[in-house]
N, CA, C and O atoms as a GROMACS GRO file, in nm:
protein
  340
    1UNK      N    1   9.408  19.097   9.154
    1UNK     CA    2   9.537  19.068   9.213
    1UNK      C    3   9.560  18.917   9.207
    1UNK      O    4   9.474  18.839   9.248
    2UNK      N    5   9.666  18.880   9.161
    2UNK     CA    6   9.736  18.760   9.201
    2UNK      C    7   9.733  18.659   9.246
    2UNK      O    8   9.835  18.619   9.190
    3UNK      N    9   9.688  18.541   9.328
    3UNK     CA   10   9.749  18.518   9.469
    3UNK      C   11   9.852  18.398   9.437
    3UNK      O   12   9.839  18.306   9.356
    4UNK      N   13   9.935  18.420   9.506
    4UNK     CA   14  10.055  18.304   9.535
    4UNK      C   15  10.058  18.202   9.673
    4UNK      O   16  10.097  18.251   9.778
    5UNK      N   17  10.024  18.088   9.668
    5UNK     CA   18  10.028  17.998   9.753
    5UNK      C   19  10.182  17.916   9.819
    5UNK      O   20  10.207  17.805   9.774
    6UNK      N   21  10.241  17.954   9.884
    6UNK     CA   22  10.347  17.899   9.945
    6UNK      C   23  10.356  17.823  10.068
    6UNK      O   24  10.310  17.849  10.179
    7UNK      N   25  10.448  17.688  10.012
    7UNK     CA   26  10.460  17.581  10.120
    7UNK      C   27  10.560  17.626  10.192
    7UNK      O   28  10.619  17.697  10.110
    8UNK      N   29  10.624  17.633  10.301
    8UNK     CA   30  10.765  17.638  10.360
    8UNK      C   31  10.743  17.795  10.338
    8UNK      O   32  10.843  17.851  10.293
    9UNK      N   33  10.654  17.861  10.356
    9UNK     CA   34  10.655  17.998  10.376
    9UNK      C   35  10.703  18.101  10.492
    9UNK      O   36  10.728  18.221  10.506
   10UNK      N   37  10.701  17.994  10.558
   10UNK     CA   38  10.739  18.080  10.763
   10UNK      C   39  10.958  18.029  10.756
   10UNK      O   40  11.046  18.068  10.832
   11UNK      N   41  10.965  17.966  10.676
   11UNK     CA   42  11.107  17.896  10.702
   11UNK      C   43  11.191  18.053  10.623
   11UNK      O   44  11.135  18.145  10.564
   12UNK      N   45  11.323  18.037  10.649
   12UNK     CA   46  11.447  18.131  10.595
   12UNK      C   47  11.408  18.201  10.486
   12UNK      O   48  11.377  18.318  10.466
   13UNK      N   49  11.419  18.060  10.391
   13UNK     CA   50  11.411  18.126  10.269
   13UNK      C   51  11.236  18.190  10.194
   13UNK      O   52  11.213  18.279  10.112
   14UNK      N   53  11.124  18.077  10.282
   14UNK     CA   54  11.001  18.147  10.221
   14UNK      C   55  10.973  18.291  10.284
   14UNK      O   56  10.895  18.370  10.231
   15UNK      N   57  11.038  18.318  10.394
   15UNK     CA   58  11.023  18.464  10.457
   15UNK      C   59  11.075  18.529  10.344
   15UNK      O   60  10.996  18.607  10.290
   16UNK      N   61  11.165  18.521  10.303
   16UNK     CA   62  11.224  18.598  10.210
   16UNK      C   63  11.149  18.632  10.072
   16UNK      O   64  11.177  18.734  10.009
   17UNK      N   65  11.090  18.575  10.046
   17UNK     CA   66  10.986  18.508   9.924
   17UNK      C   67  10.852  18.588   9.948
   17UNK      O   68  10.788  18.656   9.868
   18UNK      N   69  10.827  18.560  10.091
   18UNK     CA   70  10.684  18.615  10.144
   18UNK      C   71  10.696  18.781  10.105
   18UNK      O   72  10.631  18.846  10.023
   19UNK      N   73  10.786  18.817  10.182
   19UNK     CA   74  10.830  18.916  10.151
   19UNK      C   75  10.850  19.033  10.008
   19UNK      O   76  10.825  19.153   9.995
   20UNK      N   77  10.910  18.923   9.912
   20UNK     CA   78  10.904  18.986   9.782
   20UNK      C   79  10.784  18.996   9.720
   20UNK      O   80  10.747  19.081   9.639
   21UNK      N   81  10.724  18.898   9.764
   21UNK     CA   82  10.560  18.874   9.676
   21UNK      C   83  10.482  19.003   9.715
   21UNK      O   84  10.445  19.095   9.642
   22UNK      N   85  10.465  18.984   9.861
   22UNK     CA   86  10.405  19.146   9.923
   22UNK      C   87  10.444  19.264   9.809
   22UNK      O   88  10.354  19.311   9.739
   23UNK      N   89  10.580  19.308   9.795
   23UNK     CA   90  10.610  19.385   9.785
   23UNK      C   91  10.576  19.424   9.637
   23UNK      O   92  10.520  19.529   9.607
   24UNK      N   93  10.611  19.338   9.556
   24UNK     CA   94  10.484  19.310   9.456
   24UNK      C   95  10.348  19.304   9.399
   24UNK      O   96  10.304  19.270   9.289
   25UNK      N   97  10.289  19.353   9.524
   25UNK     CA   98  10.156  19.337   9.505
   25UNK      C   99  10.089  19.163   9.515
   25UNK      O  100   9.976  19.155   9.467
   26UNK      N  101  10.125  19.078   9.551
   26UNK     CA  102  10.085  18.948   9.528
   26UNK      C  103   9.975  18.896   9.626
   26UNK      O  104  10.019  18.886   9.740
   27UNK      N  105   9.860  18.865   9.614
   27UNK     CA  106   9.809  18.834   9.734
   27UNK      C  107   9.859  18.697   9.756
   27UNK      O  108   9.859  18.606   9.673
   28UNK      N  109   9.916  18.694   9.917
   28UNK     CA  110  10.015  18.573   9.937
   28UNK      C  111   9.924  18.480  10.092
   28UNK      O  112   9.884  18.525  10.199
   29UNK      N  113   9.919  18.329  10.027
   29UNK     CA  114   9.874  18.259  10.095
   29UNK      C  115   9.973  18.156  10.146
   29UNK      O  116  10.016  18.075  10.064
   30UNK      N  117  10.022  18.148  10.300
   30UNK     CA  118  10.141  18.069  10.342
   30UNK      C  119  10.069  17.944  10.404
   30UNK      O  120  10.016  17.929  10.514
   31UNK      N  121  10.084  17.866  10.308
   31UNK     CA  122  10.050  17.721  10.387
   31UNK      C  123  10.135  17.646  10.509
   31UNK      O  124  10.227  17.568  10.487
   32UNK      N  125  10.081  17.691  10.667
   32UNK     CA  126  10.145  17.645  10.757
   32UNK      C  127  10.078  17.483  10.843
   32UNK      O  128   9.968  17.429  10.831
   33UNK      N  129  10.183  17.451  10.914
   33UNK     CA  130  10.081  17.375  11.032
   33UNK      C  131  10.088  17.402  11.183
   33UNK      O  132  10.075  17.320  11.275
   34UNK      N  133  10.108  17.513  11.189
   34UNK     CA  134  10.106  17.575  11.295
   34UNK      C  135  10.037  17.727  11.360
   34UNK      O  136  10.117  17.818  11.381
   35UNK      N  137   9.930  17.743  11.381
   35UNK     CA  138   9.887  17.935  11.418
   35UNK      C  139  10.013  18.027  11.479
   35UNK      O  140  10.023  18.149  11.466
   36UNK      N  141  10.080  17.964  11.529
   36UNK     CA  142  10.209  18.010  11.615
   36UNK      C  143  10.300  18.052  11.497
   36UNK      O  144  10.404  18.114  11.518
   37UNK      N  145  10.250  18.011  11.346
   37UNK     CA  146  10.361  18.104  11.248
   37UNK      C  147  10.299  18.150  11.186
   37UNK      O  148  10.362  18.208  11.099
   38UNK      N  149  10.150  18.165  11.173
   38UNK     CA  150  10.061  18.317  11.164
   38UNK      C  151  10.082  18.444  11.236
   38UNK      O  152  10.021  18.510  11.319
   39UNK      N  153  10.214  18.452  11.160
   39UNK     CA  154  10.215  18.659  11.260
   39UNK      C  155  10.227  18.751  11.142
   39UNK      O  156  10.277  18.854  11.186
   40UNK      N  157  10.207  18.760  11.030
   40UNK     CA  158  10.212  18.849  10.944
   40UNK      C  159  10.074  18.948  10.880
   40UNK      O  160  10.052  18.950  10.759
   41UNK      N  161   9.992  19.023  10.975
   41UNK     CA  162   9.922  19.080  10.939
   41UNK      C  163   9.868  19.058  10.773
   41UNK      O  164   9.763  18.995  10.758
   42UNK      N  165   9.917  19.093  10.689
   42UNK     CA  166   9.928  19.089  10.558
   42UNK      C  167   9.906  18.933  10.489
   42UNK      O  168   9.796  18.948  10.437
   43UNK      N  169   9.932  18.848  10.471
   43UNK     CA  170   9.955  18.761  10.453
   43UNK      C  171   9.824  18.652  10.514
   43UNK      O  172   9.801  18.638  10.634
   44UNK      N  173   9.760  18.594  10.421
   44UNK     CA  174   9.664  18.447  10.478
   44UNK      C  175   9.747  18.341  10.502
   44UNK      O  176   9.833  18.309  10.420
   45UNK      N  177   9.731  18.281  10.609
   45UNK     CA  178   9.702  18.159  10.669
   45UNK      C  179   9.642  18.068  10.625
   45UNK      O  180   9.521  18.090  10.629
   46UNK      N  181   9.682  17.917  10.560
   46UNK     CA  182   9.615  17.829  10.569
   46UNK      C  183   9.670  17.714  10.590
   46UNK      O  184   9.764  17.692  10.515
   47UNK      N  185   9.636  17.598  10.694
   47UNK     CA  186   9.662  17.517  10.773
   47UNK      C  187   9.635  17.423  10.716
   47UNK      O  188   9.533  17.410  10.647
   48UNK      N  189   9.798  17.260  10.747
   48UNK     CA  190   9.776  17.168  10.715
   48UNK      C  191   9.818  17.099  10.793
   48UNK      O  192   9.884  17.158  10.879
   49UNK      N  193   9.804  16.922  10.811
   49UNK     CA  194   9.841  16.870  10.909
   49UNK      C  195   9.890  16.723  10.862
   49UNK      O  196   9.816  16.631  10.830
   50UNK      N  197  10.036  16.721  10.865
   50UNK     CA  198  10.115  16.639  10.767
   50UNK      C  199  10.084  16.480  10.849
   50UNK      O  200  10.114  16.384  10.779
   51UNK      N  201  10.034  16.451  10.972
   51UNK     CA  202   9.970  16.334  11.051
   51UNK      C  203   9.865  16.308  10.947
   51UNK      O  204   9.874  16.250  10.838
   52UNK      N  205   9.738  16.378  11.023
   52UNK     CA  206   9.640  16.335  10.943
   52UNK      C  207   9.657  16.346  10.800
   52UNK      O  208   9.566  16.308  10.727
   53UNK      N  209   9.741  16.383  10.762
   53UNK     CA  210   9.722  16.410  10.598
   53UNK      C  211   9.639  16.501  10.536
   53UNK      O  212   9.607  16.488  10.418
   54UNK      N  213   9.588  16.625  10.633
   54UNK     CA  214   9.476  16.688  10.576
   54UNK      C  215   9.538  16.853  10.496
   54UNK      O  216   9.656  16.885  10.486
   55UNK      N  217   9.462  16.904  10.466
   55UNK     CA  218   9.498  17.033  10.361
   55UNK      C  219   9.351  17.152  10.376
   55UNK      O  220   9.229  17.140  10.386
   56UNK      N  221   9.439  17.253  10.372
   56UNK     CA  222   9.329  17.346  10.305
   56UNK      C  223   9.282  17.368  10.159
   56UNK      O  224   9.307  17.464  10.086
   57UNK      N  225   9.201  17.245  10.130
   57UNK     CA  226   9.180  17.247   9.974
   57UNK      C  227   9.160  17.364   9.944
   57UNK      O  228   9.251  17.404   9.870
   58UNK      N  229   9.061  17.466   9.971
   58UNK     CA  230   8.999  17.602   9.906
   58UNK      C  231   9.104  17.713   9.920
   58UNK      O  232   9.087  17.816   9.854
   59UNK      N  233   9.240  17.699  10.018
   59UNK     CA  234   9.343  17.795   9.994
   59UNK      C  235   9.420  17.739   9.787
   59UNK      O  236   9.436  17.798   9.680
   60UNK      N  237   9.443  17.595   9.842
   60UNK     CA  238   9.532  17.590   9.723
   60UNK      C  239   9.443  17.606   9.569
   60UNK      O  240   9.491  17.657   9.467
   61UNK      N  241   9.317  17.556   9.583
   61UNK     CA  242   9.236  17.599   9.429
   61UNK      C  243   9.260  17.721   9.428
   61UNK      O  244   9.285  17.763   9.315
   62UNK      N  245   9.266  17.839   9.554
   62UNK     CA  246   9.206  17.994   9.538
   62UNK      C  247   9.362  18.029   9.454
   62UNK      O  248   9.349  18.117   9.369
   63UNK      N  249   9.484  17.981   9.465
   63UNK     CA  250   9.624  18.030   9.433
   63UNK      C  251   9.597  18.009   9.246
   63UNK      O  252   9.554  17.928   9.165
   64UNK      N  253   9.645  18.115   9.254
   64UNK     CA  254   9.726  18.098   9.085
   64UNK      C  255   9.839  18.067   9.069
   64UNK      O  256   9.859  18.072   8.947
   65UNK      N  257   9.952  18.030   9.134
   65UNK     CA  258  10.080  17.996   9.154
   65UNK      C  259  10.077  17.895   9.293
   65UNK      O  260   9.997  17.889   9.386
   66UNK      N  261  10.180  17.832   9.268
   66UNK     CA  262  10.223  17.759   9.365
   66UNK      C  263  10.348  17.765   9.396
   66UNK      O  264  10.409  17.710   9.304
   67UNK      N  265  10.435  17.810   9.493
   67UNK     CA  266  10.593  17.782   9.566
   67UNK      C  267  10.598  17.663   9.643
   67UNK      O  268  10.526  17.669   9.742
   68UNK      N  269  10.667  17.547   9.627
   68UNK     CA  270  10.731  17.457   9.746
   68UNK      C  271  10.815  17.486   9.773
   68UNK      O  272  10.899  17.511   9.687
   69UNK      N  273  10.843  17.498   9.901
   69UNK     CA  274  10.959  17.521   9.967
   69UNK      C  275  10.988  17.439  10.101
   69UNK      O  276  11.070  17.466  10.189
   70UNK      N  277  10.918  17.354  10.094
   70UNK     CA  278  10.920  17.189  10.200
   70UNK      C  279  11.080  17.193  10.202
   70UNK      O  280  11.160  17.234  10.118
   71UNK      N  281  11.098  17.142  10.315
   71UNK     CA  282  11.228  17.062  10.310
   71UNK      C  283  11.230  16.852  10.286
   71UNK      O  284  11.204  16.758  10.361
   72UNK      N  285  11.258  16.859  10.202
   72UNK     CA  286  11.189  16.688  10.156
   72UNK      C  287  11.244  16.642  10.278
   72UNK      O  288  11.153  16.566  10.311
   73UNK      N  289  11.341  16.632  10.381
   73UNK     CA  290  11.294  16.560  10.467
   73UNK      C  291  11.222  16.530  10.557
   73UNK      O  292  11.226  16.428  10.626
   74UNK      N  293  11.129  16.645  10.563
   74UNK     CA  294  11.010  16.685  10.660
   74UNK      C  295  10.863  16.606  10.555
   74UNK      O  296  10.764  16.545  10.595
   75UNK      N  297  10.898  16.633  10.448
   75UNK     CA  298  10.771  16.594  10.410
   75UNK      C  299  10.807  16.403  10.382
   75UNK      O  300  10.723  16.327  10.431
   76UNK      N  301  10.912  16.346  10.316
   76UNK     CA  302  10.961  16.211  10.302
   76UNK      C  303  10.958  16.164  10.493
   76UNK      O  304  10.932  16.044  10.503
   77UNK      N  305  10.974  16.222  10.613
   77UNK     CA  306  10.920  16.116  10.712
   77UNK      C  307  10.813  16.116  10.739
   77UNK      O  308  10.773  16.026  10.813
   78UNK      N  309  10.704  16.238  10.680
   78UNK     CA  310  10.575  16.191  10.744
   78UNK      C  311  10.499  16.119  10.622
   78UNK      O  312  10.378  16.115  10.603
   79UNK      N  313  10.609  16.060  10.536
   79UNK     CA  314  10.509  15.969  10.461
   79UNK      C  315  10.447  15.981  10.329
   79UNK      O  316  10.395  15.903  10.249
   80UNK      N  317  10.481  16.160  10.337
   80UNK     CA  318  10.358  16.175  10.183
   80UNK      C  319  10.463  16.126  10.035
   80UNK      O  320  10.412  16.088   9.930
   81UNK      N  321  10.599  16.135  10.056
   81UNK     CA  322  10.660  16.070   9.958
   81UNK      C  323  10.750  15.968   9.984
   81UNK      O  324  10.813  15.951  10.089
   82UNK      N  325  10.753  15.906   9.892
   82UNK     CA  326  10.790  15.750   9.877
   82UNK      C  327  10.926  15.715   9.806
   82UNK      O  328  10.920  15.665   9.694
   83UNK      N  329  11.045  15.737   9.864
   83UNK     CA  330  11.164  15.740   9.828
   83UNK      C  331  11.166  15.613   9.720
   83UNK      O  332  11.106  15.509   9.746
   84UNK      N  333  11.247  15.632   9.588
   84UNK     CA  334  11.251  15.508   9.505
   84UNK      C  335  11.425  15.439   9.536
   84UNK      O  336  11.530  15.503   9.541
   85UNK      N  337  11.412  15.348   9.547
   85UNK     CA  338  11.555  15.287   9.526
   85UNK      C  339  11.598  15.186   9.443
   85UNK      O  340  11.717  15.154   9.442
   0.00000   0.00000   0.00000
């Protein structure tokens, strides 16, 4: 099986996403920073923390796909990107 790794997985549109992948057969890994948006039986959990800057390296190697679905202004104030002007 599959697996698909998704950023912005708990938000509108990755629910929607989460959703199709399941239904698909996809084994689906939602990269959150919160346990409080771990409620989907089905679906792994793996936790990041946009302060410290840290990641679940061994979720994102385990994905064969990757979805972003960040909202760049969530990820551009905590820093990890660097607006050009």
């Amino acid at each position: 099986m599959e697996s698909v790794l998704i950023t912005g997985g708990t938000g509108l549109v990755g629910n929607v996403l989460v959703e199709e992948l399941l239904r698909r057969k996809y084994h689906v890994i939602v990269m959150t920073r919160g346990e409080k948006d771990a409620r989907d039986p089905n679906v792994q959990y793996a936790y990041w923390d946009v302060e410290k800057q840290t990641i679940d390296d061994a979720a994102v190697a385990s994905a064969d796909h990757i979805y972003t679905w960040l909202a760049p202004i969530s990820v551009s104030s905590a820093g990890l990107i660097k607006e050009s002007r």
